[in-house]
C-alpha positions in Angstrom: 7.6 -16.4 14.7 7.7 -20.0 13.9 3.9 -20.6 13.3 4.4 -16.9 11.1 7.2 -19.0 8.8 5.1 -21.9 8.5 2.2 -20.1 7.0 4.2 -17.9 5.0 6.0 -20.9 3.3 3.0 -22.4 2.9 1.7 -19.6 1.0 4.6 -19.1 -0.8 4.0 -22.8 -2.6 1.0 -22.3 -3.4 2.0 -19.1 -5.6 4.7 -19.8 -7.8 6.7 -17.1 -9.0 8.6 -17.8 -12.2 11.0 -14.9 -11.9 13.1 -16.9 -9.4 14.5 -20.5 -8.7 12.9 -22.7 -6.8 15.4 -22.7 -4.2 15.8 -19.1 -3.2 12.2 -17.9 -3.2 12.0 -19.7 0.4 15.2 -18.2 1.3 13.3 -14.6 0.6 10.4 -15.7 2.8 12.1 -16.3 5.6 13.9 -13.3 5.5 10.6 -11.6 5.7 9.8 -13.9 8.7 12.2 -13.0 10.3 11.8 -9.4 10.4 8.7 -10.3 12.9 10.1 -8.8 16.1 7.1 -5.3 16.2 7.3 -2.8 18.8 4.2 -2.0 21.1 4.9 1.4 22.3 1.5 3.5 23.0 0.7 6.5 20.9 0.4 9.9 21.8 -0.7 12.3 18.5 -1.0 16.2 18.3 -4.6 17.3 17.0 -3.3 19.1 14.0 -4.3 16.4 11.6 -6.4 13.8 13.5 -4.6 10.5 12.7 -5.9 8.8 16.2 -9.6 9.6 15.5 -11.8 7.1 17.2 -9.7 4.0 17.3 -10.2 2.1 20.7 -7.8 1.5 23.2 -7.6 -2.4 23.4 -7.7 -2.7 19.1 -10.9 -4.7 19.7 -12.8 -5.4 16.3 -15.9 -3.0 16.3 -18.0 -4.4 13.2 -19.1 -1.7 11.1 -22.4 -1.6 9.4 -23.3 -4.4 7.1 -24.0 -1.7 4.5 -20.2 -1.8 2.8 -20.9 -4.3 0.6 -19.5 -3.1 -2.8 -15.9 -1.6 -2.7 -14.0 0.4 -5.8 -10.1 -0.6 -6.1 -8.6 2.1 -8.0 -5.1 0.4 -9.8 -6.7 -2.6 -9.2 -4.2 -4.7 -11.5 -1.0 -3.5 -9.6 1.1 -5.6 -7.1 -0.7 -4.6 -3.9 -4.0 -3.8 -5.0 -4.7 -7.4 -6.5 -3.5 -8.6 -3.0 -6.3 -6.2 -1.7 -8.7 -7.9 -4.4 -8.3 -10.8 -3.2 -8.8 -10.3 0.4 -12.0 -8.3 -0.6 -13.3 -11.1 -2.5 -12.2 -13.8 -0.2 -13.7 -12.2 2.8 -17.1 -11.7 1.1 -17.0 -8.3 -0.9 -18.1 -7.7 -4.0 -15.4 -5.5 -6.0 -15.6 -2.8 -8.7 -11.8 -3.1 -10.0 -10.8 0.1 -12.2 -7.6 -0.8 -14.0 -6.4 1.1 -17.2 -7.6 -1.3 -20.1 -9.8 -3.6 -19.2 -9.9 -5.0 -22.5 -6.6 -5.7 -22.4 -6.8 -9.6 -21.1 -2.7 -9.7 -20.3 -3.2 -6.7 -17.9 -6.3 -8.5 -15.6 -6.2 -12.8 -16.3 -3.9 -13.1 -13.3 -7.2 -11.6 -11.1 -9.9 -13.2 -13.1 -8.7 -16.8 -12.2 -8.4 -16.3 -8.9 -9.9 -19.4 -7.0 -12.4 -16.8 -5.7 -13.9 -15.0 -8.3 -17.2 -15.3 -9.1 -19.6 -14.5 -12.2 -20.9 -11.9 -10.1 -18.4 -10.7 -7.3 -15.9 -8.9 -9.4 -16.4 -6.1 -12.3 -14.0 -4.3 -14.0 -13.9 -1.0 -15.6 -11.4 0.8 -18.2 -10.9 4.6 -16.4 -7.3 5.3 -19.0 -4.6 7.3 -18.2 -4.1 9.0 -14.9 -2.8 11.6 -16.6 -5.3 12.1 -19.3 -7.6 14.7 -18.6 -10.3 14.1 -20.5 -11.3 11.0 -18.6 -12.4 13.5 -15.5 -15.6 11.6 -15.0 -13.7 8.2 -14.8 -15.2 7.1 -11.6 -18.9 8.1 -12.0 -19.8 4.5 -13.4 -17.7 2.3 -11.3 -18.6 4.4 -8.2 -22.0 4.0 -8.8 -23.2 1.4 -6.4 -20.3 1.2 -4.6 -20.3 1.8 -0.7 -16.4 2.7 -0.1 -13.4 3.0 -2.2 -9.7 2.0 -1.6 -7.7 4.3 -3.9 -4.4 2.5 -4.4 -3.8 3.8 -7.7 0.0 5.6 -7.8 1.8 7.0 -11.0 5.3 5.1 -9.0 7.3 4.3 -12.4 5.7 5.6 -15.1 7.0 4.2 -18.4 8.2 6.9 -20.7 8.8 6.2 -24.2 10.7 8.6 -26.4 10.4 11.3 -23.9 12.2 12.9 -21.1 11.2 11.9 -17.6 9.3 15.1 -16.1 8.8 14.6 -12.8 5.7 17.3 -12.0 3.8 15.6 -15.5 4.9 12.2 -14.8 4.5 11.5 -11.1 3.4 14.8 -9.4 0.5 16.0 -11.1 -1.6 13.2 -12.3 -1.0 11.7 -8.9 -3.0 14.6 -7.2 -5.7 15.0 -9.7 -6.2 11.5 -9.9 -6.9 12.3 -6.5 -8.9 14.9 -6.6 -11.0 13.1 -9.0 -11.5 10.1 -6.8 -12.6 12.4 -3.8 -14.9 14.2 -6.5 -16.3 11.3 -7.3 -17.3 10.3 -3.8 -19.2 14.0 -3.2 -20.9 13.1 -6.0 -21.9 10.0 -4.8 -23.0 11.3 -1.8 -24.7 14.2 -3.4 -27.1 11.6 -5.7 -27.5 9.0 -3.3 -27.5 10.5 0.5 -29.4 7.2 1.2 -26.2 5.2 -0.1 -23.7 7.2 0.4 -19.6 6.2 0.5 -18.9 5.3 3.8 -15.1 5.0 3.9 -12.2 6.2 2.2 -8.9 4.0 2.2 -5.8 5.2 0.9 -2.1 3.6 0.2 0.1 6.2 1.4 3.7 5.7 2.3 6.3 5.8 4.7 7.4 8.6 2.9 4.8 10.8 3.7 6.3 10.2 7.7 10.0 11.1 7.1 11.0 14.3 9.2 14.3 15.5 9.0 16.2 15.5 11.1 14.5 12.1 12.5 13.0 11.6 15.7 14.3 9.1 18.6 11.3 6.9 17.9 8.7 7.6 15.0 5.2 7.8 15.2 1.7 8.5 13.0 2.2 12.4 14.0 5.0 13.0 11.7 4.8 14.0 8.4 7.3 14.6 6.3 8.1 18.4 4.5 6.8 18.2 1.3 8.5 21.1 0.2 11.7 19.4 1.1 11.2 16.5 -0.5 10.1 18.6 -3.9 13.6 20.2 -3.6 15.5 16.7 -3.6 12.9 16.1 -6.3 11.5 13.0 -4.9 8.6 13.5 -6.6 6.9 10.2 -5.7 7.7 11.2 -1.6 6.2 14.8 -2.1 3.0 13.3 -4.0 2.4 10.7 -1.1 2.8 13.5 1.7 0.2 16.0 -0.6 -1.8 13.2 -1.2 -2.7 11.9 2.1 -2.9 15.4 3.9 -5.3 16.5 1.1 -7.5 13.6 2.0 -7.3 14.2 5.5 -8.4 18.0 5.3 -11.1 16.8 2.5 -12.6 14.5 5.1 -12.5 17.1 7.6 -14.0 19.7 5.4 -16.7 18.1 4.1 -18.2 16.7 6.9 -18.1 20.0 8.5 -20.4 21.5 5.8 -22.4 18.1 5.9 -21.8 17.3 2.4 -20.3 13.3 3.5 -22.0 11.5 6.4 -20.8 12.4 10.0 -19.7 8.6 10.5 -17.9 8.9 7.3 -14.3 7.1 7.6 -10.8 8.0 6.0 -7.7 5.6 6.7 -4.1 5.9 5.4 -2.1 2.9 5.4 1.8 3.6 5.2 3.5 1.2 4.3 6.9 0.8 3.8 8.8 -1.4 1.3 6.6 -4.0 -0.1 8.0 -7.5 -1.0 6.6 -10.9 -1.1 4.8 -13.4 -3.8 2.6 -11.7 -6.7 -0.6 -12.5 -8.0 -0.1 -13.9 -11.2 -2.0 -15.5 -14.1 -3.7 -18.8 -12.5 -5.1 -20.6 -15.9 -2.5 -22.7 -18.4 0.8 -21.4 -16.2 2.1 -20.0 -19.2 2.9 -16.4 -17.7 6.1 -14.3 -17.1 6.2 -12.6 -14.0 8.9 -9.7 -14.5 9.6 -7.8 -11.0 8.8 -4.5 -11.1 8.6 -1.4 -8.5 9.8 -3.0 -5.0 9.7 -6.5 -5.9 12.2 -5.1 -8.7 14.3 -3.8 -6.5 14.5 -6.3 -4.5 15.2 -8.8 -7.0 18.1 -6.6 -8.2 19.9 -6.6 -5.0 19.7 -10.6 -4.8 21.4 -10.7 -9.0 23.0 -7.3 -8.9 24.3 -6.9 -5.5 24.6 -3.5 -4.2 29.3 -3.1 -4.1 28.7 -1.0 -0.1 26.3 -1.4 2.6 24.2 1.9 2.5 24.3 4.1 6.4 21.2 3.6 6.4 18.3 1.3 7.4 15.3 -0.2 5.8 12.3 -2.0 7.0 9.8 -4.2 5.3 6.1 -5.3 5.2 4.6 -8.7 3.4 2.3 -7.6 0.8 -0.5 -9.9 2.0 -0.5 -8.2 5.5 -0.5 -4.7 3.7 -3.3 -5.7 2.0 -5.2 -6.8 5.1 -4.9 -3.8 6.6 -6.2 -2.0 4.0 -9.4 -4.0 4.2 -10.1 -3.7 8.5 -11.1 0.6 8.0 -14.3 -1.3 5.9 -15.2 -3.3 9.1 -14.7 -1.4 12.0 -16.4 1.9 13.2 -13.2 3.0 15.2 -10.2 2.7 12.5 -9.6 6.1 11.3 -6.6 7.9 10.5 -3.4 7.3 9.8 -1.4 3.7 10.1 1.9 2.6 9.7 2.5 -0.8 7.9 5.9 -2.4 8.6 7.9 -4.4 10.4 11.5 -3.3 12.5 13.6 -1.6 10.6 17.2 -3.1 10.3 20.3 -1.6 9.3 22.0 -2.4 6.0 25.1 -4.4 7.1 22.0 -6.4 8.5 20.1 -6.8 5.6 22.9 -7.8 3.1 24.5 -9.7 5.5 21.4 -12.3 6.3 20.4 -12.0 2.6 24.1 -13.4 2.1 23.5 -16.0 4.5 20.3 -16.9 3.1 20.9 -17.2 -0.5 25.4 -17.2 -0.7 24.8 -16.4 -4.7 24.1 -12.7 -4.1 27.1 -10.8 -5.4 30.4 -10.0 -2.9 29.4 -6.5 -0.8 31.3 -4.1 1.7 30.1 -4.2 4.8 29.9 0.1 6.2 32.4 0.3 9.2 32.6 4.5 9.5 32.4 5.6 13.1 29.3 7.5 12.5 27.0 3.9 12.0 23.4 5.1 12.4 21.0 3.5 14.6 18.2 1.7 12.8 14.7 3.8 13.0 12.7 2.9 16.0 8.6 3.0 15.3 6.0 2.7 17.7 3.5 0.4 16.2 0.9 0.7 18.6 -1.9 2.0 16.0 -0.9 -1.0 13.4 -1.2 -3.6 16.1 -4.3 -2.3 17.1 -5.6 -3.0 13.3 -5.6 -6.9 14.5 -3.3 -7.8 11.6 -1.1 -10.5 12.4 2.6 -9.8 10.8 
């Protein structure tokens, strides 16, 4: 845990984020660092879906062909896919990064300047609106050449102007097509080009595509959670990641029953669960404003807003850097396939507030819960993340 601190500080001051003082940014890392302490439990998963498919017993590296070479990012521009950008380009990859405007400078500076970038290892391509459906054949030009895609592209807070939030238009439905066009794209691929086929599939899920109710004694990769459920509480975002990643699982399934992908085809869903840590931003005069959006923005709120009661609930975490490595390891080894949690323990919120009160005394007065009925933090076993090799 100590050596894990060090590093992550270290990172940390190498990244500056403008959206918070000096002083409590390293208060925020080690919070994260100290959220280290990862369950080993083995894993035992029904063959309904297969979300254990191939992976090794020991989680030794099995280096895949040398034939991924050139990887589509779908979202490329967000919070965790330019973490996955730059792992790609730092371990070697070259990267075909689909954002929304790519003529928009504001929207991609912070990736061109990474230290990394080459004139020749990263390209990126305009493919609009996820909602727009005119733009079906988005991905035929990026995915042209490419060898595996990482679809990381989410409609999570769509920004409505002078409109009524809907959540089926806004979240639901563009979130599955845009799905359905990236998996479209790949038969294609392997249609034209069965000598170059895509050769893996990598997907951000969520954690919210594993919440059963009522919840089990310790969690697993075999739950799921009920979509239809979740469309009733309208969690719309929790119902798209649940439809997402079993439509990509029975996709994968499908088609290499008919033979239309290659039988060593690979599909991986990392779940992760809340997101926090440094951003990628703009690298050239120092002149941009990062503003905290999605979990980072939620984050920040409860550090300058507070939340008035301690929630009976618990929450767990994962550094955006590790998520992003584990999206990468499916590319490089022949056994990862299937479905993988990314997290660390899950604490309860009396917990959370009270170390984030310890760590940074600023944060606004809160209630601590005290009801008889306290719930037990969620237990996971981790065994299929550790196997990945990520350290977190």
């Amino acid at each position: 845990t100590e050596n894990r601190e060090k590093k992550i500080m270290h990172n940390c001051y190498k990244t500056k984020t403008p959206f918070l003082p000096n002083h409590l940014f390293p208060t925020i890392i080690i919070l994260l660092a100290s959220l280290v302490l990862l369950s080993t439990i083995a894993t035992a998963l029904p063959p309904s879906i297969n979300t254990n498919a191939n992976t090794s017993n020991n989680g030794n590296a099995m280096t895949s062909p040398s034939s991924i070479q050139k990887v589509l990012v779908t979202g490329a521009n967000g919070y965790l896919a330019s973490h996955i950008v730059q792992t790609l380009l730092t371990k070697g990859y070259t990267v075909h990064a689909c954002v929304r405007d790519a003529t928009n400078p504001a929207s991609i500076r912070h990736l061109q300047t990474l230290p990394c970038v080459t004139p020749t290892n990263l390209k990126f391509f305009s493919t609009g609106d996820m909602a727009d459906p005119s733009l079906r054949d988005r991905y035929v030009d990026p995915i042209s050449d490419c060898d595996a895609v990482i679809h990381a592209a989410s409609p999570l807070s769509p920004k409505l102007s002078g409109r009524e939030f809907d959540g089926f238009r806004d979240v639901l439905n563009p979130g599955m097509e845009g799905t359905r066009e990236v998996l479209d794209a790949i038969l294609e691929k392997c249609r034209r080009h069965p000598s170059n086929p895509i050769r893996c599939l990598v997907l951000t899920s969520s954690m919210s595509a594993a919440a059963p109710i009522p919840e089990p004694s310790v969690k697993g990769e075999s739950y799921w959670s009920d979509d239809e459920r979740q469309l009733a509480r309208k969690n719309f975002y929790g119902c798209l990641k649940t439809r997402q990643e079993r439509l990509c699982h029975e996709w994968t399934a499908s088609r290499k029953e008919t033979g239309e992908i290659p039988s060593d085809f690979r599909f991986a869903a990392i779940c992760p669960t809340m997101i926090i840590g440094p951003p990628i931003v703009d690298r050239g005069d120092g002149s941009a404003k990062y503003t905290p959006s999605g979990t980072m923005g939620s984050f920040y709120k409860w550090l300058t807003g507070g939340r008035p009661t301690a929630p009976n609930d618990s929450m767990s975490f994962i550094d955006v850097r590790d998520c992003a490595a584990m999206h990468v390891v499916p590319l490089e080894r022949d056994d990862v396939q299937g479905r993988y949690f990314s997290l660390v323990e899950s604490w309860h919120w009396n917990d959370i507030l009270t170390t984030l009160k310890e760590l940074y005394p600023k944060i606004p007065e809160f209630e601590l819960y005290d009801g008889e009925d306290k719930v037990t933090p969620t237990k996971f076993d981790l065994g299929r993340m550790h196997s990945l090799g990520v350290e977190v």
